[in-house]
Each structure stands twice: as structure tokens, then as C-alpha cells.
C-alpha positions as YAML, in Angstrom:
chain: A
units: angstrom
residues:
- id: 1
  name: UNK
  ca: [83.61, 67.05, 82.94]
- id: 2
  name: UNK
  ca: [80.66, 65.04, 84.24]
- id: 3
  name: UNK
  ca: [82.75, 63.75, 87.64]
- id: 4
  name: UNK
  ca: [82.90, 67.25, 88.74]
- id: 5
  name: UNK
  ca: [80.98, 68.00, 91.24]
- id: 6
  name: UNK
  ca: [79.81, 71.53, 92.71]
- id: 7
  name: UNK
  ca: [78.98, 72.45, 96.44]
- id: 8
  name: UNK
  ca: [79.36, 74.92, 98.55]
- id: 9
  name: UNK
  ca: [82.36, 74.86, 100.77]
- id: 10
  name: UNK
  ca: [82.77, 73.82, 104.09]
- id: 11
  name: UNK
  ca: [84.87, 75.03, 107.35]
- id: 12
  name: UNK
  ca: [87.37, 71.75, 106.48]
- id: 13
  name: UNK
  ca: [87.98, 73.01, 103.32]
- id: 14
  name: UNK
  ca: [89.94, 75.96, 104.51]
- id: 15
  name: UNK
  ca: [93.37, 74.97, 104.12]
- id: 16
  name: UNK
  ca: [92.85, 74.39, 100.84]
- id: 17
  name: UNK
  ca: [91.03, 77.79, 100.14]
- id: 18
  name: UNK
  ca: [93.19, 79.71, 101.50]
- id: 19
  name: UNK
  ca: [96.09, 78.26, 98.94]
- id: 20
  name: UNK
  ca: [93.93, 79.17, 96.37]
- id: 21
  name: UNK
  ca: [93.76, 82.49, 97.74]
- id: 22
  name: UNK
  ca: [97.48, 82.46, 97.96]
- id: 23
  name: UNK
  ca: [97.05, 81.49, 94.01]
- id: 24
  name: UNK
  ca: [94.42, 84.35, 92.95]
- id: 25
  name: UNK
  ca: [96.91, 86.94, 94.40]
- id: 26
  name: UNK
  ca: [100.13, 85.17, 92.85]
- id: 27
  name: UNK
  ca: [97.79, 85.34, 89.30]
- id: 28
  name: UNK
  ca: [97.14, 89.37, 89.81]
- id: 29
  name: UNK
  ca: [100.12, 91.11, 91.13]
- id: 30
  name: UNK
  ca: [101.59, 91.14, 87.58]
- id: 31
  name: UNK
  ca: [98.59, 93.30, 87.17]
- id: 32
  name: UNK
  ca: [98.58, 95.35, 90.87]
- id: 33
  name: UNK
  ca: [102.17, 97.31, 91.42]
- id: 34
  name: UNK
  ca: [99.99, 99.05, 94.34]
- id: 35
  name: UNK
  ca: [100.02, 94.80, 96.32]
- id: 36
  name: UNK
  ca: [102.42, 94.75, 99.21]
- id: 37
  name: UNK
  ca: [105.38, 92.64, 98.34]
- id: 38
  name: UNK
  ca: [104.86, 90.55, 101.23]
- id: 39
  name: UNK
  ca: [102.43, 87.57, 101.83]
- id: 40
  name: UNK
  ca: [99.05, 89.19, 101.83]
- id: 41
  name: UNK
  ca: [95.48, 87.87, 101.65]
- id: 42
  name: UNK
  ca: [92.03, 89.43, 100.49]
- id: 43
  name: UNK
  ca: [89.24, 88.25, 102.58]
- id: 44
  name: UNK
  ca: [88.41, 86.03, 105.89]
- id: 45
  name: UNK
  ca: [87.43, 82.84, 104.33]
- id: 46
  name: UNK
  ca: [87.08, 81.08, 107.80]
- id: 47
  name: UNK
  ca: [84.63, 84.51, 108.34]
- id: 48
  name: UNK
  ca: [83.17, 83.86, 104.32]
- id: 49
  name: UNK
  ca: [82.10, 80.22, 104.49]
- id: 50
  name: UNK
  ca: [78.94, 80.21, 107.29]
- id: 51
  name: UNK
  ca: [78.22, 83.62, 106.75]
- id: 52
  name: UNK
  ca: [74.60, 83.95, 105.49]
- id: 53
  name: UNK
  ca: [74.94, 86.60, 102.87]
- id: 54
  name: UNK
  ca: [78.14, 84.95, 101.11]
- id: 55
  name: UNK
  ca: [78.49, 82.11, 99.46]
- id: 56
  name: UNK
  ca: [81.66, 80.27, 98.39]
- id: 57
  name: UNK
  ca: [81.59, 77.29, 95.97]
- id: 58
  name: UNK
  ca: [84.33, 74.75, 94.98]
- id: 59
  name: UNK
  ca: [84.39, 72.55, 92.11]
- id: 60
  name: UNK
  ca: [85.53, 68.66, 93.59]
- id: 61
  name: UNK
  ca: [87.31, 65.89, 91.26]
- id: 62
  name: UNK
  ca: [87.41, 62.59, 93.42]
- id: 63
  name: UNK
  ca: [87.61, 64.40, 96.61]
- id: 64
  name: UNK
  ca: [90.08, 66.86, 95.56]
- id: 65
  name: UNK
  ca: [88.89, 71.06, 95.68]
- id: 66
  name: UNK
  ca: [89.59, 71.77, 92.17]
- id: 67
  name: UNK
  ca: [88.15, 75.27, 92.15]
- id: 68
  name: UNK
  ca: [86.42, 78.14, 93.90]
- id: 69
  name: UNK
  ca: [84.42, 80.97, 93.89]
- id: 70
  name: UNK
  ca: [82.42, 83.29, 95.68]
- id: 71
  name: UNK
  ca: [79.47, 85.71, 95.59]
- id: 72
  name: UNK
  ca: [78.78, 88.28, 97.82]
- id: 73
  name: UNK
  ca: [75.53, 90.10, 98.52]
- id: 74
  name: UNK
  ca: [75.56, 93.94, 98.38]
- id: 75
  name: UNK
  ca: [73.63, 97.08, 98.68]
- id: 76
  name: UNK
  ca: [73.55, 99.00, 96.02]
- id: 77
  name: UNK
  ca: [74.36, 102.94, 96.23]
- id: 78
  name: UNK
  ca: [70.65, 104.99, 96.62]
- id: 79
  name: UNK
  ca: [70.45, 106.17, 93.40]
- id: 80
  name: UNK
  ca: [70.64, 102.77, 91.56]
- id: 81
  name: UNK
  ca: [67.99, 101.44, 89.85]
- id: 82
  name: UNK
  ca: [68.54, 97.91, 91.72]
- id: 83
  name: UNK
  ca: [68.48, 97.69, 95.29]
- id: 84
  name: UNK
  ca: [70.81, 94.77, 95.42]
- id: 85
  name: UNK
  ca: [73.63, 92.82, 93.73]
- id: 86
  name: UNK
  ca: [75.60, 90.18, 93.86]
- id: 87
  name: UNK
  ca: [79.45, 90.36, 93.92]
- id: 88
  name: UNK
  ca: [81.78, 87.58, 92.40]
- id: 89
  name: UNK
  ca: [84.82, 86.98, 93.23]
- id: 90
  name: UNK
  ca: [87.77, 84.16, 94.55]
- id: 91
  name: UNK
  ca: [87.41, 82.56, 91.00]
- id: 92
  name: UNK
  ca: [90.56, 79.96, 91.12]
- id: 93
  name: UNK
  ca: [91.30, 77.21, 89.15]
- id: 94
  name: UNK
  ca: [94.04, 74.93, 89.95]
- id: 95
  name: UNK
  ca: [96.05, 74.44, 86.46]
- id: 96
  name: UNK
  ca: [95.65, 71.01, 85.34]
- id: 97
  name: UNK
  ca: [91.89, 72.32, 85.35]
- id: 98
  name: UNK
  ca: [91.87, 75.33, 83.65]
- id: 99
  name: UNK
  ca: [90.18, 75.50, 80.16]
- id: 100
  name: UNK
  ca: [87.95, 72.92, 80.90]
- id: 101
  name: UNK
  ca: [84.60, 74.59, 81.59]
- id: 102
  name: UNK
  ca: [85.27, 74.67, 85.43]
- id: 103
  name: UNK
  ca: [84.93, 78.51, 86.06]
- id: 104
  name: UNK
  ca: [81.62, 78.07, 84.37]
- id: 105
  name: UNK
  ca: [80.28, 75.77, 86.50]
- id: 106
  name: UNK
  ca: [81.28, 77.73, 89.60]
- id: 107
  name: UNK
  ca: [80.02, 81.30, 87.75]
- id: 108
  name: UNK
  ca: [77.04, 78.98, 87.39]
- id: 109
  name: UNK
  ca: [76.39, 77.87, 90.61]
- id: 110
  name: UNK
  ca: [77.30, 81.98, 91.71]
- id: 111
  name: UNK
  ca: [74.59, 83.13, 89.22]
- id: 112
  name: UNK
  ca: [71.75, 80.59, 90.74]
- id: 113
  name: UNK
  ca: [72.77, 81.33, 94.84]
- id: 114
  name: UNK
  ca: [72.45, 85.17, 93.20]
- id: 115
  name: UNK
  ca: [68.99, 84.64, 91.75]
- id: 116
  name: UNK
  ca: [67.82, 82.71, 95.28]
- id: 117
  name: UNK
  ca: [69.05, 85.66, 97.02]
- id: 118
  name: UNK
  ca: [66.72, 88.44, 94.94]
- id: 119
  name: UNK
  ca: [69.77, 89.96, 93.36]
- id: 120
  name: UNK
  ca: [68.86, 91.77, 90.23]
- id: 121
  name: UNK
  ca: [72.51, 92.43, 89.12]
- id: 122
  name: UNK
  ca: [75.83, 90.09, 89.38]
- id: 123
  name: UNK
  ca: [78.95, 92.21, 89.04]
- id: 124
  name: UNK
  ca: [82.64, 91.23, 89.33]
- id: 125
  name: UNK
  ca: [86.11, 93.20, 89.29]
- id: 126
  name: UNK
  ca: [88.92, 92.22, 87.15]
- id: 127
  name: UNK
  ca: [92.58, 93.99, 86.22]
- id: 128
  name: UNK
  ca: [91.97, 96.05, 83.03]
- id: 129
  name: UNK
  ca: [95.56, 94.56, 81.59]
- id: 130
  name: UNK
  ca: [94.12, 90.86, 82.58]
- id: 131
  name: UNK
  ca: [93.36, 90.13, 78.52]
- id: 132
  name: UNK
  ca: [92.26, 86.22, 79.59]
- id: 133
  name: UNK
  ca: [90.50, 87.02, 82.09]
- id: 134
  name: UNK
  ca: [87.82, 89.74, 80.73]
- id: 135
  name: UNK
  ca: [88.28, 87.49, 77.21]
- id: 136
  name: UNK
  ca: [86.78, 84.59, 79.69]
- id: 137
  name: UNK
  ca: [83.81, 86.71, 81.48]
- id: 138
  name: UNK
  ca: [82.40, 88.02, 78.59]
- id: 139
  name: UNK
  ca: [81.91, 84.89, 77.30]
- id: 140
  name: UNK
  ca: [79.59, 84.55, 80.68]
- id: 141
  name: UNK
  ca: [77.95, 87.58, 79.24]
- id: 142
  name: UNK
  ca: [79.56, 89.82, 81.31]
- id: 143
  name: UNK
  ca: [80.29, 93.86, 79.88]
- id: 144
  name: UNK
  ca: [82.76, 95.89, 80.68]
- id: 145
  name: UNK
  ca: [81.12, 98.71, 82.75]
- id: 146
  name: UNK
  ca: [83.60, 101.22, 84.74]
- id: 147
  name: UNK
  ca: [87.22, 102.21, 84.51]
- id: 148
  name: UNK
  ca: [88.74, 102.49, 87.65]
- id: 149
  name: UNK
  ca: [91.68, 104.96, 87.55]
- id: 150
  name: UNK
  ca: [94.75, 106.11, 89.65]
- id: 151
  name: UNK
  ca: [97.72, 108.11, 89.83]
- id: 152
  name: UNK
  ca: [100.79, 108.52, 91.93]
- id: 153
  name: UNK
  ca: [101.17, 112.48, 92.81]
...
């Protein structure tokens, strides 16, 4: 895994980011009966990439965007103890890569940009049925920490 390399992205890596997008919402609405059945997307990556309080990293094999990620600076409520946080998210990894130690790099990478940043808390969200993937982050160290609930009236 030494010839991958991490960076953070750049305005000509769109395209492919916003496949990967495609792929993160593909990989969750097994989990999310509440996702519009039509093509939908999450954020503004052409918005994400030179904004100044998110970052977005990709993992790069021989010039090919293997990966990505992003974390996002927030305010936390008043009555926190912490005043800030940062907020992953976008964590894809194209198949052929998965299982490889990729995610870690790019949760890596997330965690540093966090630390340069003065956040005092990293956070992420993830489907409470999505076994692999909360199996995966608490390996990072991440806890389980809030239930969100709903219900159709």
C-alpha cells in the first residue's frame, strides 16, 4: 500500500468525485427507505473542494482517484463542552480497493486537517443497520454516541 498516495483534491478531480458520490448513495439506500428513488446527490463538491473550512481528500494509485473523504468544520451547540468539531464524511472506496487500509489513510489524513484546524472532537454519521461500516470505524476508535430515531405517523 506504499504507492498510494494522499492529497487533497482538486477542482479537476470532480468528475470523478462526484461518481463516487453517486457510489456512497448507491452503498446507503439499502439502509435509507426515506432517499428519493431518483438520482440524488448530498453535497456541492465543486462548492466543497476550495472552500476553507472543508477539506476533501482522495487516495491516488498511478494517477487514478482511488478514494475520498471529507471533513467538515462545525460549531458545536452552546452547551457543549467543545466549541468545535470536525465532521467526516464522503468516505468511498472504489472496490478493487476496499479492505486494504485505504479508508484509514484518508480517516488519517481527516484526523490531522482536524487537529490543524483546533477541532477538539471528530464525529461522523453512519446507518445504524450498516454492520461493516460501524464494525470498520470503531476500529478508528470511533463510539457509538446517539440514536437517531423516526417514525411515519
Amino acid at each position: 500500500m506504499d504507492s498510494i498516495k494522499i492529497r487533497k483534491a482538486i477542482l479537476t478531480d470532480l468528475n470523478t468525485l462526484l461518481a463516487f458520490e453517486q457510489g456512497v448513495i448507491a452503498a446507503e439506500r439499502p439502509f435509507d427507505p426515506t432517499l428519493k428513488e431518483e438520482k440524488i446527490s448530498y453535497y456541492d463538491i465543486r462548492k466543497m473542494i476550495p472552500a476553507t473550512d472543508v477539506e476533501i481528500i482522495v487516495a491516488v494509485v498511478d494517477n487514478q482517484i482511488i478514494a475520498s473523504g471529507y471533513a467538515r468544520l462545525e460549531v458545536a451547540k452552546p452547551y457543549l463542552k467543545h466549541k468545535n468539531y470536525g465532521h467526516l464524511g464522503f468516505m468511498y472506496t472504489i472496490p478493487e480497493y476496499r479492505g486494504q487500509g485505504v479508508n484509514a489513510k484518508i480517516i488519517a489524513a481527516l484526523k490531522e486537517w482536524c487537529n490543524s484546524q483546533d477541532a477538539t472532537e471528530i464525529r461522523l454519521d453512519v446507518y445504524s443497520d450498516n454492520e461493516n461500516a460501524i464494525k470498520a470505524y470503531t476500529k478508528f476508535g470511533f463510539k457509538k454516541h446517539l440514536t437517531n430515531m423516526r417514525l411515519n405517523p
